[in-house]
C-alpha positions as CSV (number, residue, x, y, z in Angstrom):
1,X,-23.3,-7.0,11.7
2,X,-26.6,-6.5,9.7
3,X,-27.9,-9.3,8.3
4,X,-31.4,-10.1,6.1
5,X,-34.1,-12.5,6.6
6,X,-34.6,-14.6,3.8
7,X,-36.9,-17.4,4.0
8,X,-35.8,-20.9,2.2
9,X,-38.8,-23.6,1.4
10,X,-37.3,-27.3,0.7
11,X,-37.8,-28.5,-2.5
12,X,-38.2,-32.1,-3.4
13,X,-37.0,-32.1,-7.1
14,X,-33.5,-31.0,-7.6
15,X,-32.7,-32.0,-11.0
16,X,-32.9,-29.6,-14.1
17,X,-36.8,-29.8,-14.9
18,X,-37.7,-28.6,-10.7
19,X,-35.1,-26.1,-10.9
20,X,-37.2,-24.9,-14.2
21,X,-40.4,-25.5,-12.4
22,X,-39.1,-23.0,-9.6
23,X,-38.3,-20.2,-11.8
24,X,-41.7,-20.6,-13.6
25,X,-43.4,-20.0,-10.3
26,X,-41.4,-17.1,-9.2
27,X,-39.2,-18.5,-6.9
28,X,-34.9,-18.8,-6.9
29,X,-33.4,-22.5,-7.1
30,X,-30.7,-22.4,-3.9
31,X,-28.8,-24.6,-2.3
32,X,-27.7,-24.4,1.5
33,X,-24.7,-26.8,2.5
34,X,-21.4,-26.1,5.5
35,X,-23.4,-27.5,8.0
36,X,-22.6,-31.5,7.6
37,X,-26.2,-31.7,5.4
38,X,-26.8,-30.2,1.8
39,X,-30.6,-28.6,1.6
40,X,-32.1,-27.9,-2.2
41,X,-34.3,-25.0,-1.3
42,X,-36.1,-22.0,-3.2
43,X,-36.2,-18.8,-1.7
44,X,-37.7,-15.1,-3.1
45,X,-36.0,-13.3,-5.1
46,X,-37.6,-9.7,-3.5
47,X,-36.1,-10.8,0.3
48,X,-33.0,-12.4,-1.6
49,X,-32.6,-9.0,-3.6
50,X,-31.5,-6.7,-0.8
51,X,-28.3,-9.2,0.4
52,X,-27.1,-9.0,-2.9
53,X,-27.7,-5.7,-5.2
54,X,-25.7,-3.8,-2.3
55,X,-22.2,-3.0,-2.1
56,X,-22.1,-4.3,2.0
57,X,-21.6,-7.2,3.2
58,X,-24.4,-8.9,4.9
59,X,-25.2,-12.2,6.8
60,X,-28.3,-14.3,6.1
61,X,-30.3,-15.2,8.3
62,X,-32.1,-18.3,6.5
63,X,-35.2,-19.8,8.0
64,X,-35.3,-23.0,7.0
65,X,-38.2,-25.0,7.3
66,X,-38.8,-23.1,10.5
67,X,-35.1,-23.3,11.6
68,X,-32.5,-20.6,11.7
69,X,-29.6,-21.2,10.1
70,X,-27.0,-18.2,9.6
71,X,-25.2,-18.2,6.2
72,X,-23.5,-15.6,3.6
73,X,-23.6,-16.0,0.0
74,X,-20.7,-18.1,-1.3
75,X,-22.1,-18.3,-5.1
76,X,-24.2,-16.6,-7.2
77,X,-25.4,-17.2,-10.6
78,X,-27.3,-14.9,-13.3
79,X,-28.5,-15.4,-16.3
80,X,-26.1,-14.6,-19.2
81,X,-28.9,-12.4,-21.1
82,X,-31.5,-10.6,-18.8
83,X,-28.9,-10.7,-16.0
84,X,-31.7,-12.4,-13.4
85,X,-30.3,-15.0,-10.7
86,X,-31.0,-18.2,-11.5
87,X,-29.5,-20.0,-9.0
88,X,-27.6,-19.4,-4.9
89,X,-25.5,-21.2,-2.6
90,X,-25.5,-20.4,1.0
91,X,-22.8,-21.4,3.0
92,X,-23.7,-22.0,6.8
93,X,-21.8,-20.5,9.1
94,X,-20.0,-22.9,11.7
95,X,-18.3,-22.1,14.6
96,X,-14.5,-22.1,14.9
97,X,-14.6,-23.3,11.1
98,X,-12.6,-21.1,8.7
99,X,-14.4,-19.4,5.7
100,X,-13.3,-17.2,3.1
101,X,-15.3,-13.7,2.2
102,X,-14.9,-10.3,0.2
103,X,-15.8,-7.8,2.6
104,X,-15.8,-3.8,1.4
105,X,-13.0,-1.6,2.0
106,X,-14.0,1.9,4.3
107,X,-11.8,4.8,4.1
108,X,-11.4,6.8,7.4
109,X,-9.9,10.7,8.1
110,X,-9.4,13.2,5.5
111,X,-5.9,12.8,3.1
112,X,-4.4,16.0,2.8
113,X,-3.6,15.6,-0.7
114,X,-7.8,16.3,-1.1
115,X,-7.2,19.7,-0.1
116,X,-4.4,20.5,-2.3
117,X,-6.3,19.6,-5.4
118,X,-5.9,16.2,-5.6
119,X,-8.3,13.4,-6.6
120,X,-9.3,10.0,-4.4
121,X,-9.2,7.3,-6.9
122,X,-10.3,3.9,-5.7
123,X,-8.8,0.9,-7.6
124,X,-10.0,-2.5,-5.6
125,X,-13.4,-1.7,-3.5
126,X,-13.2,-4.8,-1.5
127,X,-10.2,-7.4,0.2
128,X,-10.7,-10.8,0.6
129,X,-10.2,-12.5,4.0
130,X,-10.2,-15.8,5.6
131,X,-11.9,-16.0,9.4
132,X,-14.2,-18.0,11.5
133,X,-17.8,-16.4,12.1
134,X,-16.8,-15.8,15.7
135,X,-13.7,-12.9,14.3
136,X,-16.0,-12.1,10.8
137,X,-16.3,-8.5,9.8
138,X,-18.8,-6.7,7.4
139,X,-15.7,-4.1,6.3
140,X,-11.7,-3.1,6.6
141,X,-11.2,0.0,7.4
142,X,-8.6,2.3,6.0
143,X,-6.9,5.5,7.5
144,X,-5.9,8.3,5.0
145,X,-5.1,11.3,7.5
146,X,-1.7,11.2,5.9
147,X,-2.0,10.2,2.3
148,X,-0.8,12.9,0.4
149,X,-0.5,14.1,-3.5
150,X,0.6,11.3,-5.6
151,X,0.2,8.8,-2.9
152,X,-1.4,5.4,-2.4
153,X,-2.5,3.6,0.2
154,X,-1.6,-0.6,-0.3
155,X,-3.8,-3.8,1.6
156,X,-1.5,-3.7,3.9
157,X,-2.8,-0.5,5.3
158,X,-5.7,-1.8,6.5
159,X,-6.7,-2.2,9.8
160,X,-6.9,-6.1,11.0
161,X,-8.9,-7.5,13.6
162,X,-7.7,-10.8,15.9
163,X,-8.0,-13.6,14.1
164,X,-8.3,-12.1,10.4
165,X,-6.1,-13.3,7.9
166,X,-6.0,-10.8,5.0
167,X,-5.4,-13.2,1.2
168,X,-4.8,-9.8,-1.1
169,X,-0.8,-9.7,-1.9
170,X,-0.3,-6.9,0.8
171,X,1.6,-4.1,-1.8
172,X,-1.7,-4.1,-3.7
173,X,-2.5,-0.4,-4.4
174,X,-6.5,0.0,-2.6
175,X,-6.8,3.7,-3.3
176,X,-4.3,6.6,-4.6
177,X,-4.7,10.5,-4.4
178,X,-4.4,11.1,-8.3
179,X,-2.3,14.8,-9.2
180,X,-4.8,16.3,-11.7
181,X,-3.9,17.5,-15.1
182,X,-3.3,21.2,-14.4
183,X,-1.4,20.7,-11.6
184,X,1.1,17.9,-12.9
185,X,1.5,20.1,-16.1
186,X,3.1,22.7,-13.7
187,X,5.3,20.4,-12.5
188,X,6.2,19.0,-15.3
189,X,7.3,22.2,-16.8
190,X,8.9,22.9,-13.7
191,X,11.3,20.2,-14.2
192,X,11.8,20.5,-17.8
193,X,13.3,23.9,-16.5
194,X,14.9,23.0,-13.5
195,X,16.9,20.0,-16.4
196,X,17.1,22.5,-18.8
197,X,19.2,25.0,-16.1
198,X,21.2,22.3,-15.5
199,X,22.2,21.2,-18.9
200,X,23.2,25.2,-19.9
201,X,25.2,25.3,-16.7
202,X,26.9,22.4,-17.6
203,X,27.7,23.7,-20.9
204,X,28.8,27.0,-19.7
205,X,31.4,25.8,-17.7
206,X,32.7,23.4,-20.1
207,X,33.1,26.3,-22.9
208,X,34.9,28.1,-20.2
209,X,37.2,24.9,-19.5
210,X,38.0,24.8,-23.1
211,X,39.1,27.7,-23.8
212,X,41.3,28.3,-20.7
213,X,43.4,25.7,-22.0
214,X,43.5,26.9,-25.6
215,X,45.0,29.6,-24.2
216,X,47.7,28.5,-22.5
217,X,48.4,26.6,-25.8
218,X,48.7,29.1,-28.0
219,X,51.2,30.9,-25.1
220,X,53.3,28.0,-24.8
221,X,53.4,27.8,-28.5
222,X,54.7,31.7,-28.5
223,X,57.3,31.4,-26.5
């Protein structure tokens, strides 16, 4: 699993005006906590950058005061205007201890509905799980060899490792091969046509019912 070096100075103040203090000199207000201690720490935002404007998931590798600790990012904070961080919690990772992450979803194979014009359309791009670090993943994976036109593929698709516990409500559509407009148009008119056949055979014999028994009215009423 790849993971980033990021490396966290202790900070002494931890109230408002230091967390000011460390923005004005360049630096990001974190906090590290998990491991039976909390640590206020700053850390740089150009090392902190690459673990979080990526869609993967990475691990941390914090060095802390010369220590290694190895986290992920539970919470991250930006600034309601200029959309900088402002502020990070790193959760260290402890052994046999449960955590719960968002890690991406990865589709595998080719869907056969690609190939007869249809669309792959994405709808949730990552699943949340509960593990211990020992059983953590960076991704699910997801065949679609057989996903055909019109199709979706649901969480509970997705391929699980030992000792993952998968939190998403397992029906929850993750992708879909969408029927494009031209092509559901045909079918569409198709089975306007297909009702339409059907409702002028229905009528045909029932004219025909009719008047077979008007006729052998009028008969009876002759003789």
């Amino acid at each position: 699993m790849e993971s980033v070096a990021i490396k966290a100075v202790s900070r002494d103040e931890v109230r408002t005006k230091g967390a000011r203090a460390t923005r004005a000199a360049g630096k990001i207000p974190a906090v590290v906590y998990g491991g039976g201690t909390v640590s206020h720490v700053s850390v740089d935002h150009n090392e902190l950058r690459h673990a979080v404007y990526t869609p993967a998931f990475k691990l941390i590798d914090l060095d802390l005061d010369g220590k290694h600790v190895s986290c992920i990012i539970k919470d991250i904070q930006f600034h309601p205007v200029t959309e900088a961080i402002v502020h990070v919690d790193f959760l260290q990772l402890v052994p046999g201890k449960s955590i719960k992450v968002e890690v991406p979803v990865r589709f595998e194979g080719i869907s056969p509905g690609l190939s007869e014009g249809g669309k792959l359309v994405q709808k949730m791009r990552r699943i949340a799980i509960k593990t211990t670090p020992e059983h953590l993943v960076d991704e699910l994976v997801i065949d679609v060899s057989e996903l055909m036109l019109g199709f979706s593929v649901r969480v509970s698709d997705a391929i699980v490792g030992e000792g993952i516990e998968v939190l998403n409500t397992p029906n929850i559509p993750v992708a879909s091969v969408e029927v494009p407009r031209a092509l559901k148009t045909e079918e569409e008119e198709a089975e306007e046509l297909a009702a339409a056949e059907a409702e002028s055979a229905e009528g045909a014999e029932g004219e025909g019912g009719e008047g077979a028994e008007g006729g052998d009215a009028e008969k009876s009423e002759k003789s």
